[in-house]
N, C-alpha and C positions, 0 to 999 in steps of 0.2 A: 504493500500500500504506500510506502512511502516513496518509494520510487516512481510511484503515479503522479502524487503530489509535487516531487520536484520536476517533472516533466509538464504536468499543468501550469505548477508557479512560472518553470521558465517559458511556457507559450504567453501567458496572460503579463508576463514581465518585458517578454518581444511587443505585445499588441500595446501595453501602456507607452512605450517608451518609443515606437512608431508613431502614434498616433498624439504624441507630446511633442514632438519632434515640429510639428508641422505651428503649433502656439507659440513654441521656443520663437519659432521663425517671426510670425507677425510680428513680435513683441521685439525682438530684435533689430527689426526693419521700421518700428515708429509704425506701426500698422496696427498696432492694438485698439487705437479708437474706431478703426476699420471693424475691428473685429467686434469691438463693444456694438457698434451699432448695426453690422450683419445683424449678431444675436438677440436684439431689441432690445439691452441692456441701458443703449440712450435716446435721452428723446424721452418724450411721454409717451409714447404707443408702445406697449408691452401688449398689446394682441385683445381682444375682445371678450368678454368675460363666456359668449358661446364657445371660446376656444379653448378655456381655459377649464369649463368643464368638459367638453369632451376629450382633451389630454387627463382631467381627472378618470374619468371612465374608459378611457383605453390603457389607463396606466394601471387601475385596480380589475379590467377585465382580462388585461394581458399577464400578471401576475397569478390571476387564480388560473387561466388558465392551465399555463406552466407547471405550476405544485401540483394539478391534478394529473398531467400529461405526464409529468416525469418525478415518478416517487422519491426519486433519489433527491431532489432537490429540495423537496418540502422536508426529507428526513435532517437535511444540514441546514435547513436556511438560519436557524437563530444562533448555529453558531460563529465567536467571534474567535478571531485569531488571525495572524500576521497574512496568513495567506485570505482570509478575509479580506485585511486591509489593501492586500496587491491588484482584489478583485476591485476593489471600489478604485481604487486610482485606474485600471483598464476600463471601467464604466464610465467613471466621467470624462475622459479624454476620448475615448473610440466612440461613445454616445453622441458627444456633441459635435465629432467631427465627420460623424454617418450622415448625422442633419444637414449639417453645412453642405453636404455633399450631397445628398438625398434628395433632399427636401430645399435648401435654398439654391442653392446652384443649378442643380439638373431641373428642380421644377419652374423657376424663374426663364431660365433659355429655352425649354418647351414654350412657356408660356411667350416667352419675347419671339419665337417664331409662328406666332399661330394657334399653335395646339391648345386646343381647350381645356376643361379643369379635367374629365373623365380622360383624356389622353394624357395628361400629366400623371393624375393618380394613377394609372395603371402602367405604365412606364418606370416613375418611381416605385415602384412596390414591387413588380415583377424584378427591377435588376438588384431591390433591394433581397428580394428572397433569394435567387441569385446567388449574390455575394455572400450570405451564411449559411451555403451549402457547401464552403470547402470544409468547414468542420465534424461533416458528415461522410466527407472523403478521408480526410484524418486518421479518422474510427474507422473506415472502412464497414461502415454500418450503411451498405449500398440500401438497402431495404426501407431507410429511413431517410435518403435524398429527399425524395418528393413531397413526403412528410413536411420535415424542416422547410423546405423553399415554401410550401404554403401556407404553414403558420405564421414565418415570418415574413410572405408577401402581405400575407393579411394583416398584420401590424403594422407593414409597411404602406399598405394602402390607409387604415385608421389614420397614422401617424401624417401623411398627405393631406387629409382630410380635414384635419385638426391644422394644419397649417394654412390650408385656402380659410377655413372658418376663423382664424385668429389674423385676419387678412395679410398672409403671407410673414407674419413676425415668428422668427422662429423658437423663441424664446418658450413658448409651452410645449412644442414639440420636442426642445431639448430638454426641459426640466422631465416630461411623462416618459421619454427614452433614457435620460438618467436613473429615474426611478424607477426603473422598471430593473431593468440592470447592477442597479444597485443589492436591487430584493435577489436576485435570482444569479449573479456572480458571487465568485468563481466557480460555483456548485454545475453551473450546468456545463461550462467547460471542461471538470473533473467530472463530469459522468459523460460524456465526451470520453476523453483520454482511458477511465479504467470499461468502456462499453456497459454505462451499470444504466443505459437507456432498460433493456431488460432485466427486470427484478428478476428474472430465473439464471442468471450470470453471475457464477463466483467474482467479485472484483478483487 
């Protein structure tokens, strides 16, 4: 078991430190008010209060999901410890830079070329589900690719959704993808790595 552990810590220690990598930068380069105001941090518009409850409802309906889908994660989630804490630094940083990338970037140039809200949302969401199906390559849990790609295109479609409704500020779609992340890292990455998706699998 421990050997799983230091193999999840060092993936989730690769993805914080990749995905810190890219804030380092802003902030280096006098780009941080850039960044403060991408994430509706300035200004008065922090998003619309419809946005802000459906980031609440996609953040408590995409957690229960989760603990009911994958037992293993509801058996760890209250515990605390260092690799806990590696998990929270990989949520907040890969969380909010899915978004920026997700949801402000890709869905803004959709939309600045045309595409309408329904081709935005399903564009973000499909390459968001997508993108967390290498984790399922990993595990070599082929059986579970399409699984995965669809739960979290469907969060990734939620999380679009909540961001046209919060008129484009991404600020609650990063707090409901932080906190989501929050709840359910590193635990679902370590059932990942030891294959304990099936409660019938020695880990």
């Amino acid at each position: 078991m421990q050997s799983t552990y230091r193999k999840a810590s060092a993936i989730l220690m690769a993805v914080a430190i990749a995905t810190t990598i890219p804030f380092g930068m802003w902030f280096a380069t006098g780009a941080a008010s850039n960044l403060a105001e991408l994430l509706g941090l300035a200004g008065d518009n922090v998003g619309s209060a419809l946005g802000w409850l459906g980031a609440a409802a996609v953040t408590v309906g995409y957690i229960t999901y989760t603990l009911w889908a994958v037992p293993f994660v509801k058996e760890h989630v209250a515990e605390l410890s260092t690799f806990k804490l590696l998990g929270a630094w990989a949520a907040v940083t890969s969380s909010t830079l899915e978004e920026v990338i997700f949801r402000g970037v890709l869905m803004d140039e959709l939309d600045s070329r045309g595409i309408g809200a329904l081709g935005q949302i399903g564009v973000s969401a499909i390459l968001f589900g997508v993108a967390h199906a290498m984790w399922m390559v990993m595990s070599r849990e082929w059986s579970l690719v399409v699984p995965v790609v669809v739960s979290t295109a469907l969060l990734g479609a939620a999380l679009a959704v909540v961001y046209l409704l919060s008129e484009r500020v991404l600020l609650p779609v990063v707090i409901a993808h932080v906190a989501v992340n929050l709840v359910i890292e590193p635990w679902l990455i370590l059932s990942v790595v030891t294959r304990a998706w099936n409660p019938q699998r020695d880990i």
